[in-house]
N, C-alpha and C positions, 0 to 999 in steps of 0.2 A: 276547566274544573268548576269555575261558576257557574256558568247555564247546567249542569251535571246536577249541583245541589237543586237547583229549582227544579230540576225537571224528578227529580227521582222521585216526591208524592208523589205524583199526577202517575208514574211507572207503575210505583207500588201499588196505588189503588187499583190501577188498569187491571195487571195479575189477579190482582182479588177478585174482581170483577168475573174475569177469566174463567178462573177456578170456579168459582160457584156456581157462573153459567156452563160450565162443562159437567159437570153432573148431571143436571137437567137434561142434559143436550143427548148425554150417553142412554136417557131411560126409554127413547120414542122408539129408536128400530128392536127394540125387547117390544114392544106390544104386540108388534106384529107376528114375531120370533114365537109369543107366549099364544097366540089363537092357535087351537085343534084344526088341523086345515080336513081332519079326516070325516068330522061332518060336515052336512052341506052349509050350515049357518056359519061356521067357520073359516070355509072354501070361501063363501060369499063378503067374509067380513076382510081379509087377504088379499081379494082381489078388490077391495072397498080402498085399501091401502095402498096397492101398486096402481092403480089408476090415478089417485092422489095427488101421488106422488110425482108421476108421469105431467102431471097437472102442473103440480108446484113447478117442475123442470122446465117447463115449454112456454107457460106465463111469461117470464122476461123476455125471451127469445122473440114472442109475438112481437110486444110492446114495443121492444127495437127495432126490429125489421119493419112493423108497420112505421113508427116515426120516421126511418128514415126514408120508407118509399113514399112518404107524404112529403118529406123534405126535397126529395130526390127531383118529384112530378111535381112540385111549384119554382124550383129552377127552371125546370124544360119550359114551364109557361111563363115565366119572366123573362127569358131570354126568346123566348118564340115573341113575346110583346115587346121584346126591346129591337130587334132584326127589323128593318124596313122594308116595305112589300116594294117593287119594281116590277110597274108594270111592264107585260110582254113587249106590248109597243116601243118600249124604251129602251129595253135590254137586249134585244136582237138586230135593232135596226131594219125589220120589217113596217115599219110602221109611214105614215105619207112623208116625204123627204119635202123639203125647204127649197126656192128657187133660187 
């Protein structure tokens, strides 16, 4: 019940917060909703937003996939310099024998 009192500002404000950015949040997909799509400058301004959009979606996705195939490809080469090379001659016992 103690940590409950402290923590309840920090909740209340959060909410508040919440609230007010959710209004905002509601009025972007109406712009698109609000273009005429049945002229051409309309058509063009619609497809201005679904490409955007498409944009905004795909952005993080790059970002992680590329970090981790960066992360991925300098394991492979850490551990390919960490692997010791064995010469042929050594590792088949083809190589001139000892008397």
């Amino acid at each position: 019940m103690h940590r409950l009192r402290h923590a309840l500002p920090t909740l209340v404000l959060l909410a508040m917060v919440g609230l007010l950015a959710s209004a905002e949040a509601l009025g972007c997909p109406n712009c698109k909703d609000a273009v005429d799509t049945s002229d051409p400058d309309g058509l063009n301004v619609a497809r201005g937003y679904f490409y955007s959009i498409i944009l905004m979606l795909a952005m993080p996705l790059t970002l992680v996939s590329s970090f981790g195939a960066y992360v991925w490809r300098e394991m492979r080469r850490q551990k390919a310099a960490a692997t010791p090379v064995v010469p042929a001659s050594e590792s088949d016992g083809s190589g001139p024998s000892l008397p």
